[in-house]
C-alpha positions in Angstrom: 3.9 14.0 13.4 2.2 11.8 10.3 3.8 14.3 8.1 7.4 14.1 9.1 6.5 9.7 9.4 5.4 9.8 5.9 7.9 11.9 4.9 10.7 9.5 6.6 9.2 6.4 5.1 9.0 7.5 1.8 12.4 8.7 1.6 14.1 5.7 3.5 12.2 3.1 1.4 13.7 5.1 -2.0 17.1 4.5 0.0 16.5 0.8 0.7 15.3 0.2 -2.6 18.5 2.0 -4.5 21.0 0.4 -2.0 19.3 -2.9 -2.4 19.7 -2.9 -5.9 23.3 -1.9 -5.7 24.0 -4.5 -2.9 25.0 -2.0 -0.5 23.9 -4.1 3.2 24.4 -1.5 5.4 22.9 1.3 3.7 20.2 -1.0 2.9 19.9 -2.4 6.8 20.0 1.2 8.2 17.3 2.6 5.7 15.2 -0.7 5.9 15.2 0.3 10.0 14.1 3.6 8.8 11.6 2.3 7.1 9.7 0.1 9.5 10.1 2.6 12.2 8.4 5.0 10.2 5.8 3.2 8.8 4.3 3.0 12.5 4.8 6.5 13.3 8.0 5.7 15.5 10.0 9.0 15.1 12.3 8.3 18.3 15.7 7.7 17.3 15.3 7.8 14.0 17.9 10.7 14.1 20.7 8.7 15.5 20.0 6.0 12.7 20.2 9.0 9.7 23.1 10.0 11.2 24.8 6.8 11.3 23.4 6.5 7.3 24.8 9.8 6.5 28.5 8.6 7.9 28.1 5.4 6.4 27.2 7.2 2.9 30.1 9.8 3.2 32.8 6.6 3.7 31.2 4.7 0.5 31.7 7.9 -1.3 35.2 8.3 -0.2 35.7 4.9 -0.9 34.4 5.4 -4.7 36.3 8.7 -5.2 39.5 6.0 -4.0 39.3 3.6 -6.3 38.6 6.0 -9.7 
């Protein structure tokens, strides 16, 4: 659905942008993938990708909470 695309692209281009900035590759690869995906409306798989995201953002959080 174009809602659910737009949706997706707009959130995972926030993502890519933040984790950019903060020079975090993977979260910026997997939200960049996001991204393109969802800019043409290609919703298959994206939920395998946000899952991997989500795992990859739970282990930099651990990972933080580690080193403080």
């Amino acid at each position: 659905d174009a809602k659910d695309a737009s949706l997706a692209h707009a959130k995972a281009h926030s993502i890519k942008g933040g984790s950019g900035n903060l020079g975090l590759d993977k979260m910026y690869e997997l939200a960049k993938e996001i991204d393109d995906l969802a800019r043409v409306n290609a919703l298959d798989g994206l939920d395998n990708i946000a899952q991997v995201m989500q795992e990859t953002f739970n282990s930099l959080v651990e990972e933080f909470e580690q080193s403080n």
